[in-house]
py3Dmol code that shows the C-alpha trace and the ligand (Angstrom):
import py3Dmol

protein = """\
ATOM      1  CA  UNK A   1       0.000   0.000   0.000  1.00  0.00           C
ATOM      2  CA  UNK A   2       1.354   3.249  -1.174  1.00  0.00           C
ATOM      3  CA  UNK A   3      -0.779   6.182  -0.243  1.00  0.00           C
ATOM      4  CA  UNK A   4      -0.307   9.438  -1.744  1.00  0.00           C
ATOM      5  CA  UNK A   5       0.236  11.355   1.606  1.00  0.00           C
ATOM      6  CA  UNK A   6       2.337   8.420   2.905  1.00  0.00           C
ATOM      7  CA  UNK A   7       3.024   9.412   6.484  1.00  0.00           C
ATOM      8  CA  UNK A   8       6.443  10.143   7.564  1.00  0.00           C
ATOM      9  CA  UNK A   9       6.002   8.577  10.666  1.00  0.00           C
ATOM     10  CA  UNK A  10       6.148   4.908  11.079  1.00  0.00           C
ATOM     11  CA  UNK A  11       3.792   4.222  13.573  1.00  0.00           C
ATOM     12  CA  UNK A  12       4.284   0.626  13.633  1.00  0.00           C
ATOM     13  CA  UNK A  13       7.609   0.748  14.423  1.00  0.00           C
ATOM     14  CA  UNK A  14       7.252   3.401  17.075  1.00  0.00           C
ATOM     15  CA  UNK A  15       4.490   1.393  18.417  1.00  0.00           C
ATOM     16  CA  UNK A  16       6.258  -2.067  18.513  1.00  0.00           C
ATOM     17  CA  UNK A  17       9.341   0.278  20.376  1.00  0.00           C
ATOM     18  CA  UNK A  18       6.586   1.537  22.743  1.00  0.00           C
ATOM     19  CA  UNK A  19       5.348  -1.753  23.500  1.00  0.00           C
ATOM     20  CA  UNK A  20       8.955  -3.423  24.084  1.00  0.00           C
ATOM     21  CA  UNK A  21      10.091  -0.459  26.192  1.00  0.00           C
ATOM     22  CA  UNK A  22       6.359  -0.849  28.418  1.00  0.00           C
ATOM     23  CA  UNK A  23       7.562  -4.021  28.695  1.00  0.00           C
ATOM     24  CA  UNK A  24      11.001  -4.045  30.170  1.00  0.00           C
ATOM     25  CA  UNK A  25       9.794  -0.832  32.464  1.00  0.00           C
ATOM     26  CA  UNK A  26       7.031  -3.441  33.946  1.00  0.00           C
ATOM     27  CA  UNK A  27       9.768  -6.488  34.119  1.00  0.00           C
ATOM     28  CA  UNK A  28      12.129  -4.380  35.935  1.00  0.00           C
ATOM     29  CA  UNK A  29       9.304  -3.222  38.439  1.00  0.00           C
ATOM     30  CA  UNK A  30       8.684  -6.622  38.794  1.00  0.00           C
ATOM     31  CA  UNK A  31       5.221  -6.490  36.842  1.00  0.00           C
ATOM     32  CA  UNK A  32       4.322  -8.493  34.109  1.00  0.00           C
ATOM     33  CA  UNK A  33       4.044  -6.499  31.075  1.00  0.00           C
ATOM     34  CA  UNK A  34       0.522  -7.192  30.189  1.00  0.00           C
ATOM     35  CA  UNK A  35      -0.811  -5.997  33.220  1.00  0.00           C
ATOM     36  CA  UNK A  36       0.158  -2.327  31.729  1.00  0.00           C
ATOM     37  CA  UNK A  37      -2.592  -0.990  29.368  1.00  0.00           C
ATOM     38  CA  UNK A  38      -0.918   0.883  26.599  1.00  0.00           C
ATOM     39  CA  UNK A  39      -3.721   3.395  25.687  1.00  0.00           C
ATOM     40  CA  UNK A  40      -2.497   4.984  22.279  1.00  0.00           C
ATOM     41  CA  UNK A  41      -3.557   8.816  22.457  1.00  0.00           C
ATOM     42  CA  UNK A  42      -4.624   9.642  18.941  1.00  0.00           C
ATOM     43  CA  UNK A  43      -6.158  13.357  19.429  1.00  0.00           C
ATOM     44  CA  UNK A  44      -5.127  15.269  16.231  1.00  0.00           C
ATOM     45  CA  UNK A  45      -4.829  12.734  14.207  1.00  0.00           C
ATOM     46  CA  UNK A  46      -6.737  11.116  11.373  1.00  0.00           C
ATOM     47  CA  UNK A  47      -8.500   8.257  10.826  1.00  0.00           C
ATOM     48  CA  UNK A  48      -5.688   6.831   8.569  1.00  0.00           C
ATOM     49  CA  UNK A  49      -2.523   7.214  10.889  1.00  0.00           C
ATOM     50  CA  UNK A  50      -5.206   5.219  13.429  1.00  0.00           C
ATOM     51  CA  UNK A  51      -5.757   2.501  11.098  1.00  0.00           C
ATOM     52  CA  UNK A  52      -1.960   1.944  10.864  1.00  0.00           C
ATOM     53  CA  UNK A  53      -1.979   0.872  14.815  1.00  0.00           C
ATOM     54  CA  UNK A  54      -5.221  -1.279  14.410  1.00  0.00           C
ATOM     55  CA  UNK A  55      -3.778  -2.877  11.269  1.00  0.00           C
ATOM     56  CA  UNK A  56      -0.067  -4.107  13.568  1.00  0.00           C
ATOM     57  CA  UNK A  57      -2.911  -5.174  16.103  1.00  0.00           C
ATOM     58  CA  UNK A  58      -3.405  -2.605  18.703  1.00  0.00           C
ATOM     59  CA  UNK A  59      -6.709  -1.630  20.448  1.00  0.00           C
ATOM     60  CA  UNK A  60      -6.668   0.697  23.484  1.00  0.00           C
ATOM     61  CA  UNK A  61      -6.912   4.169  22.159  1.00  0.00           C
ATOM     62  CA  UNK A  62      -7.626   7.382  23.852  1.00  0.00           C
ATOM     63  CA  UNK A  63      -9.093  10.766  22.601  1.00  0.00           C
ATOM     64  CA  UNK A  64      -9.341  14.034  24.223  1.00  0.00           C
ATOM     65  CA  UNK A  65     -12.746  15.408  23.184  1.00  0.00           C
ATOM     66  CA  UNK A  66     -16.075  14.186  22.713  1.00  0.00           C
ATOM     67  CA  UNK A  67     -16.302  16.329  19.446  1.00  0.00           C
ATOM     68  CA  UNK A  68     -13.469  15.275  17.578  1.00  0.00           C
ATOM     69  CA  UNK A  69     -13.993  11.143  18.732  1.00  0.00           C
ATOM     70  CA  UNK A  70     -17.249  11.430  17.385  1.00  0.00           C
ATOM     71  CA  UNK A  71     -15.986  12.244  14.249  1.00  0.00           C
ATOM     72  CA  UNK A  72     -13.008   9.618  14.489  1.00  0.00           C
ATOM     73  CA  UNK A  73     -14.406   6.616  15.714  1.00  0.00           C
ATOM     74  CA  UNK A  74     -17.873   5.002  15.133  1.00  0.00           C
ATOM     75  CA  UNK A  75     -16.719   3.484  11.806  1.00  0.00           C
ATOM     76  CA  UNK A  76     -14.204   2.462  13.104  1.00  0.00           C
ATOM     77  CA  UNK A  77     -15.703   0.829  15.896  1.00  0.00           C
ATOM     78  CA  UNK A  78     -17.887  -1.352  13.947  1.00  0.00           C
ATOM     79  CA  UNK A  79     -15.267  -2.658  12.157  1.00  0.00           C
ATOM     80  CA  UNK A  80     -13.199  -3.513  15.377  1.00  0.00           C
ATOM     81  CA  UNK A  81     -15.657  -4.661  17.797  1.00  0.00           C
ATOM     82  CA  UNK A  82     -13.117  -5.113  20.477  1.00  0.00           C
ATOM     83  CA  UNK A  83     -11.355  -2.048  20.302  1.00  0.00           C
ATOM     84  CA  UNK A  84     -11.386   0.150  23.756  1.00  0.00           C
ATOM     85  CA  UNK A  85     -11.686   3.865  23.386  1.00  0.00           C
ATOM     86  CA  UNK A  86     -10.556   5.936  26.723  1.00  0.00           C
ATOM     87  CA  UNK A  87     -11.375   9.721  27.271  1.00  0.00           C
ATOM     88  CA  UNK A  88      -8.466  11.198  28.906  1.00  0.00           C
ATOM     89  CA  UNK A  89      -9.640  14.988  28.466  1.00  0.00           C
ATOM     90  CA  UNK A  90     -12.074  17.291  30.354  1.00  0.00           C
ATOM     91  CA  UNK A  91     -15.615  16.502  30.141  1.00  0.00           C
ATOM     92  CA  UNK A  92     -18.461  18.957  30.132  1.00  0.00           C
ATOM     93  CA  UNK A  93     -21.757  17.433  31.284  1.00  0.00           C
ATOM     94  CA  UNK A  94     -23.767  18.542  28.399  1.00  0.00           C
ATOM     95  CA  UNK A  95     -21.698  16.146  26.393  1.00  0.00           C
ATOM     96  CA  UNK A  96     -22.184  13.478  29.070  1.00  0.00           C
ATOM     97  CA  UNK A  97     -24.399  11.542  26.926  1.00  0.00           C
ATOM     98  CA  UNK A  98     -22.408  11.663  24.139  1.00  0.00           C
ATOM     99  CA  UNK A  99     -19.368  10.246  26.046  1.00  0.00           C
ATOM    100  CA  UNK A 100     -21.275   7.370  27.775  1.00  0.00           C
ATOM    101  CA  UNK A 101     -22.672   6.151  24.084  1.00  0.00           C
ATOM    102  CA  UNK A 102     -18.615   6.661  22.977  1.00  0.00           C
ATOM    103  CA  UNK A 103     -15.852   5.831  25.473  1.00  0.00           C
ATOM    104  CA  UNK A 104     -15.762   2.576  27.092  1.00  0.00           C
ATOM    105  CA  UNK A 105     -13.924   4.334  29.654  1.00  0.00           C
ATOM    106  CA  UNK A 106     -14.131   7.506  31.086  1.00  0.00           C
ATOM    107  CA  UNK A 107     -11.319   8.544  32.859  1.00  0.00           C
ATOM    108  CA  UNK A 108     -11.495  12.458  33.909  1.00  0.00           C
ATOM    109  CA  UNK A 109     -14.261  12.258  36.307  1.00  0.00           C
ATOM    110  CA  UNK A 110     -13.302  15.061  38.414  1.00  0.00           C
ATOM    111  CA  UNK A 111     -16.281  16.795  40.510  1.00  0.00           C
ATOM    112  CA  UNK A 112     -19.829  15.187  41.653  1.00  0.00           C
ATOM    113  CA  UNK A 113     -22.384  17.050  38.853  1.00  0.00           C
ATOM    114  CA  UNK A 114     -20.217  15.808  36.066  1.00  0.00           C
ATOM    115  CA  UNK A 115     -20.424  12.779  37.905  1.00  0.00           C
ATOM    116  CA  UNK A 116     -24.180  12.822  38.444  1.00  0.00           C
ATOM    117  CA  UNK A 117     -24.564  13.369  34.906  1.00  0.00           C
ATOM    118  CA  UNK A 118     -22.315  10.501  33.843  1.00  0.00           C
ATOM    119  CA  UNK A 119     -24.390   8.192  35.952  1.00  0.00           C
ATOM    120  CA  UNK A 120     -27.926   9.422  34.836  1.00  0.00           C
ATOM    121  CA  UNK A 121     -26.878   8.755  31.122  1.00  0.00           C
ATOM    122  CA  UNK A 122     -25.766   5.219  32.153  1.00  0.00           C
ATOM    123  CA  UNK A 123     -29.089   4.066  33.380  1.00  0.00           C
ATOM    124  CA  UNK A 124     -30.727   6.029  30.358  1.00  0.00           C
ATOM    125  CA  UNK A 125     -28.564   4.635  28.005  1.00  0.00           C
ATOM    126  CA  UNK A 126     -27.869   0.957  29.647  1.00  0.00           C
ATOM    127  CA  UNK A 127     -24.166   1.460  28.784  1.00  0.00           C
ATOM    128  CA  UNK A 128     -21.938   1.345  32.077  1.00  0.00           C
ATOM    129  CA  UNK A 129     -18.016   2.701  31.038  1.00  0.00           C
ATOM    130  CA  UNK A 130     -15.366   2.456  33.455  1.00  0.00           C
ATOM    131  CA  UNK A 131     -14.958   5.515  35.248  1.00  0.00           C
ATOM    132  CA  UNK A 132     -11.559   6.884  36.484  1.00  0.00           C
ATOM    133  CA  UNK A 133     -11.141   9.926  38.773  1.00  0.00           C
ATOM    134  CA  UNK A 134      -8.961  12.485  37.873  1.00  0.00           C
ATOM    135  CA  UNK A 135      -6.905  14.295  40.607  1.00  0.00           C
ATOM    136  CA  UNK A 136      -5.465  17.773  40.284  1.00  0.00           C
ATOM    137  CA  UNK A 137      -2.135  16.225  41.517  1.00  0.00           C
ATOM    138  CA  UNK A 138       0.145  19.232  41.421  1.00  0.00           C
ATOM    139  CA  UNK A 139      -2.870  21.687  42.768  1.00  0.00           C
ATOM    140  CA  UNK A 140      -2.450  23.866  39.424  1.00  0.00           C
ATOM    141  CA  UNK A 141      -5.110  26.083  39.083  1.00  0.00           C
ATOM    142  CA  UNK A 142      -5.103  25.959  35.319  1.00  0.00           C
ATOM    143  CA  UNK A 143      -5.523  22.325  35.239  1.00  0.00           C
ATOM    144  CA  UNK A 144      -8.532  20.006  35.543  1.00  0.00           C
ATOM    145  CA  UNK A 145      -8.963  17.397  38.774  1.00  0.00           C
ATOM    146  CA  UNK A 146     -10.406  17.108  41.824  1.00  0.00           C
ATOM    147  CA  UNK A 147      -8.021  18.232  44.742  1.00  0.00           C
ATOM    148  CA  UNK A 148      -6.345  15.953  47.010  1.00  0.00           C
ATOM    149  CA  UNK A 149      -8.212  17.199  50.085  1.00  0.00           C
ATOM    150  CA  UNK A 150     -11.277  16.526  47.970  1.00  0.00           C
ATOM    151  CA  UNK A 151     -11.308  13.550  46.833  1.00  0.00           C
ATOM    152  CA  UNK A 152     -12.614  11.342  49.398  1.00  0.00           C
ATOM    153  CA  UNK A 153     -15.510  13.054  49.762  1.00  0.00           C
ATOM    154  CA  UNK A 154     -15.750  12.608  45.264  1.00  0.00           C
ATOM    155  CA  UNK A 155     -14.724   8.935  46.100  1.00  0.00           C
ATOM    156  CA  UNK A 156     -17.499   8.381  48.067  1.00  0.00           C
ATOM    157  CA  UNK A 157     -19.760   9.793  46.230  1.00  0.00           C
ATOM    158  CA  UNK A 158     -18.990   8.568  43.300  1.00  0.00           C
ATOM    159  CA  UNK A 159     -18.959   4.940  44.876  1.00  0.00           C
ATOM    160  CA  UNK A 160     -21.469   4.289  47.789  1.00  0.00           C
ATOM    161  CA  UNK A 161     -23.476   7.667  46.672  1.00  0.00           C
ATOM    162  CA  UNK A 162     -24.129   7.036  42.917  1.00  0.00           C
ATOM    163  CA  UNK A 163     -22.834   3.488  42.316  1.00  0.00           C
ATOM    164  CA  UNK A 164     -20.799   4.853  39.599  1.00  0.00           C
ATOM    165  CA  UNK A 165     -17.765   2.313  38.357  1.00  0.00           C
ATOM    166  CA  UNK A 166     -15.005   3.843  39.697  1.00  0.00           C
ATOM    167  CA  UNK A 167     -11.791   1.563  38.792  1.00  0.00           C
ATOM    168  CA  UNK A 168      -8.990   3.859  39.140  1.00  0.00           C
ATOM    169  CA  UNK A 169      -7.220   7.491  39.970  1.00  0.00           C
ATOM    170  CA  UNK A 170      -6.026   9.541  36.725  1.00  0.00           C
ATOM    171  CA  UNK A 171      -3.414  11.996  36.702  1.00  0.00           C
ATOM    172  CA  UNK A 172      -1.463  14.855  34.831  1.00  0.00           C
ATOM    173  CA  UNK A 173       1.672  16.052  36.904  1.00  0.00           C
ATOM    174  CA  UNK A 174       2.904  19.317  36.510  1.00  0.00           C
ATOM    175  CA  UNK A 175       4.517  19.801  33.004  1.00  0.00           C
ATOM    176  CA  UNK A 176       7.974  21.769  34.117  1.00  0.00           C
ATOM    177  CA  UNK A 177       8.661  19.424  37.207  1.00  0.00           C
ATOM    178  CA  UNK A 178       9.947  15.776  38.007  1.00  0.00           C
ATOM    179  CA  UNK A 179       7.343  13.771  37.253  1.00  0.00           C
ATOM    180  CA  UNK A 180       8.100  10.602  39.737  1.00  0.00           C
ATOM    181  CA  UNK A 181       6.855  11.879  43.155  1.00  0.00           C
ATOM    182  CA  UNK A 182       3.504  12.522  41.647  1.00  0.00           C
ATOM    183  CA  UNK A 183       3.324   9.442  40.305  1.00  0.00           C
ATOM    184  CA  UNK A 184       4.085   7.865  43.885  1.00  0.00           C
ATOM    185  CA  UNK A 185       1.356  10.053  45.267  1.00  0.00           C
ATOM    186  CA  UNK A 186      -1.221   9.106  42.950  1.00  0.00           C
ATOM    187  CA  UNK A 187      -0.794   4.974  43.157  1.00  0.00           C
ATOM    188  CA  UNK A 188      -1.029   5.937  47.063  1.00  0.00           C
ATOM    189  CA  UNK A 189      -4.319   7.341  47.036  1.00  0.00           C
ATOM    190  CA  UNK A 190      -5.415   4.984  44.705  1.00  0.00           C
ATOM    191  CA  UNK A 191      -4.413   2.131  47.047  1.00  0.00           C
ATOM    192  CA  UNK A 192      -5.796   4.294  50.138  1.00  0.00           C
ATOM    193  CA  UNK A 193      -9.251   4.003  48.164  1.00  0.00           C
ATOM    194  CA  UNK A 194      -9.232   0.086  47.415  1.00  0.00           C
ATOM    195  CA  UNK A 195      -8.580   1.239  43.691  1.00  0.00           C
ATOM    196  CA  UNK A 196      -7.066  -0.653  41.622  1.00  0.00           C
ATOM    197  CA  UNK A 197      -6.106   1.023  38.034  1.00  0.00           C
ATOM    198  CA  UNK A 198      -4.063   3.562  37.926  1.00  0.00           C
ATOM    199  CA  UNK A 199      -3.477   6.298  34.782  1.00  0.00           C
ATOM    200  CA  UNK A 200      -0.396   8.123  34.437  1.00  0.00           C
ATOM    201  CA  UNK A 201       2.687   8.570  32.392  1.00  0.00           C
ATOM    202  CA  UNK A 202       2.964  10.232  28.564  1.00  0.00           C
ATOM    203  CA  UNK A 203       5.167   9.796  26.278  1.00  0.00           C
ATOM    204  CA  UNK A 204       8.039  11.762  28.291  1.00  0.00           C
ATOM    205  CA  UNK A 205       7.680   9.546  31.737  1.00  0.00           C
ATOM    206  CA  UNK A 206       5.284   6.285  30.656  1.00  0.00           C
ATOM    207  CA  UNK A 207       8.387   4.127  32.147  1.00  0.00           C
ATOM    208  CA  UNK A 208       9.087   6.072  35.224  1.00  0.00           C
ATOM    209  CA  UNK A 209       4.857   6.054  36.085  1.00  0.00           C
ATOM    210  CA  UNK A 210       5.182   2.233  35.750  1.00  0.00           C
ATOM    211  CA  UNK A 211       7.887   2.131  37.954  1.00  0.00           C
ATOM    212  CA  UNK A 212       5.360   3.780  40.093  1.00  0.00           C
ATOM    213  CA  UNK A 213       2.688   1.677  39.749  1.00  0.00           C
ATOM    214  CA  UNK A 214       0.855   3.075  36.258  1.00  0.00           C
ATOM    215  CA  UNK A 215      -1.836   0.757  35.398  1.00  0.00           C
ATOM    216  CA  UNK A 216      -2.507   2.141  32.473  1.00  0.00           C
ATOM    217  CA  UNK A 217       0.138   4.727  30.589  1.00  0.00           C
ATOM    218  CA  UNK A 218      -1.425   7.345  28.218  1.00  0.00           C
ATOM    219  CA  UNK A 219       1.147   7.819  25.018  1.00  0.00           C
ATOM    220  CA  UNK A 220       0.487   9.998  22.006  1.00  0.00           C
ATOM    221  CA  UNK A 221       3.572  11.533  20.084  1.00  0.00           C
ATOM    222  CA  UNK A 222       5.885   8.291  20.799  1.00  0.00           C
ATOM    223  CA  UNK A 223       3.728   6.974  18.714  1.00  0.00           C
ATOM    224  CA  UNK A 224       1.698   8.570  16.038  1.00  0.00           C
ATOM    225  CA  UNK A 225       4.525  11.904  16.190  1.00  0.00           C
ATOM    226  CA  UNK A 226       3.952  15.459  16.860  1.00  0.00           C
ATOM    227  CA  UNK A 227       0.948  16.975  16.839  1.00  0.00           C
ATOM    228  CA  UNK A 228      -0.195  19.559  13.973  1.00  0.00           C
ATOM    229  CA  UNK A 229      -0.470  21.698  16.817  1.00  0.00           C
ATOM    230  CA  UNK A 230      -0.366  21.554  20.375  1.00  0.00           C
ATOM    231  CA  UNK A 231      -3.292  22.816  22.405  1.00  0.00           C
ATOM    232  CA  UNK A 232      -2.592  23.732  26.708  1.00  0.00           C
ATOM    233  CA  UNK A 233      -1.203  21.418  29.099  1.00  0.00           C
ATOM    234  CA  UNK A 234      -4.211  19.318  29.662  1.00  0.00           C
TER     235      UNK A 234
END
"""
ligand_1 = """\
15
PLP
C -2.269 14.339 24.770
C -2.410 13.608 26.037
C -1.555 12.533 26.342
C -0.434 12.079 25.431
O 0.600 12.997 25.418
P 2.005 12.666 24.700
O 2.969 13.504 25.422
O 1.845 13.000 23.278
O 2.272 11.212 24.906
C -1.757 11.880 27.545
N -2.743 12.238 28.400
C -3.592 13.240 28.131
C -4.641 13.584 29.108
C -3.446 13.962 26.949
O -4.298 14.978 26.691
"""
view = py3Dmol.view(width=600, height=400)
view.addModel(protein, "pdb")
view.setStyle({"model": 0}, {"cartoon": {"style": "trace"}})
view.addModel(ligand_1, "xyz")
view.setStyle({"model": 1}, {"stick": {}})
view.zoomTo()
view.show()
């Protein structure tokens, strides 16, 4: 196959080097390496670059916003039933409906009407995604999360108030700092909670948040490149 607009990036090969170093990162933490979900972050780009990581076999992908998944994935859905499509970016609750027909998990639950919302649409809709809680783990004002101090009370809410499916803690450390005591923090609250999946690590850190305890790692540009253009932090 020779298309036309042939990318430049090989995102086979930069997947297959993703995968192998996910792998030794969760031997040498004494994990095995498919207990680490490698969720492919594909915000930006097209439907064809996608394809590429289907085609070598891959199937846990993550998008950013509702909008532009809706646009991305329902064909491609039906054509890969087993696929798993994470949202990783902020949610607004008027496109809480749209996100519980999409994602099969939802992992930037991060205050209770968004999560009141997210659970009305499951019993309206019958679908029931995994639900992750984000935490603002750096206590940036800019960025999205629930603060430390208030998540147990979002915890509990979510879980004996709502009966939502929380499965894990979500984070984005602070861009200009070192990442790993963050990434210590977070697997501790999750463990403090009975949690058991844990999000963190990007393209930058994915091996140092496994050494931690990442669950699931969140990589975009180590594998399909840069982005046309970045948008902020989050
Ligand atoms: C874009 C994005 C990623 C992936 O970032 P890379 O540095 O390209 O790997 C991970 N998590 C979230 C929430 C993102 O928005």
């Amino acid at each position: 196959m020779e298309p036309s607009n042939s990318p430049v990036v090989d995102v086979r090969k930069n997947l297959a080097e993703v995968c192998r170093r996910v792998s030794a990162a969760a031997e040498l933490a004494g994990r095995r390496g498919d207990a680490i979900d490698l969720v492919a972050i594909s915000k930006f780009h097209g439907v064809e670059q996608i394809r590429l990581a289907l085609d070598a076999g891959h199937r846990s992908f993550g998008e950013n916003r509702v909008q532009e998944a809706q646009a991305k994935w329902p064909n491609l859905r039906d054509e890969f039933p087993d696929l798993v499509l994470h949202l990783v970016g902020p949610l607004q609750t008027n496109k809480a409906a749209a996100a519980v027909a999409l994602f099969d998990v939802i992992q930037t639950i991060d205050r209770p009407k968004l999560a009141q919302a997210v659970v009305g649409h499951m019993a309206a809709s019958g679908r029931r995604p995994n639900c992750m809680i984000q935490v603002n783990i750096g206590d940036e004002p800019q960025k999205a999360g629930i603060s430390i101090a208030g998540l147990p009370e979002l915890v509990a809410e979510c879980t004996s108030g709502l009966g939502m499916p929380v499965v894990g803690l979500m984070c984005i450390p602070p861009a200009a700092e070192e990442p790993a005591p963050y990434f210590a923090l977070l697997a501790k609250l999750a463990a403090r909670h009975g949690l058991h999946q844990v999000s963190m690590g990007m393209s930058a850190d994915y091996e140092a948040a496994i050494a931690f305890g990442a669950t699931s790692v969140r990589v975009g540009s180590a594998i399909f490149g840069p982005r046309p253009s970045l948008g902020s932090a989050d």
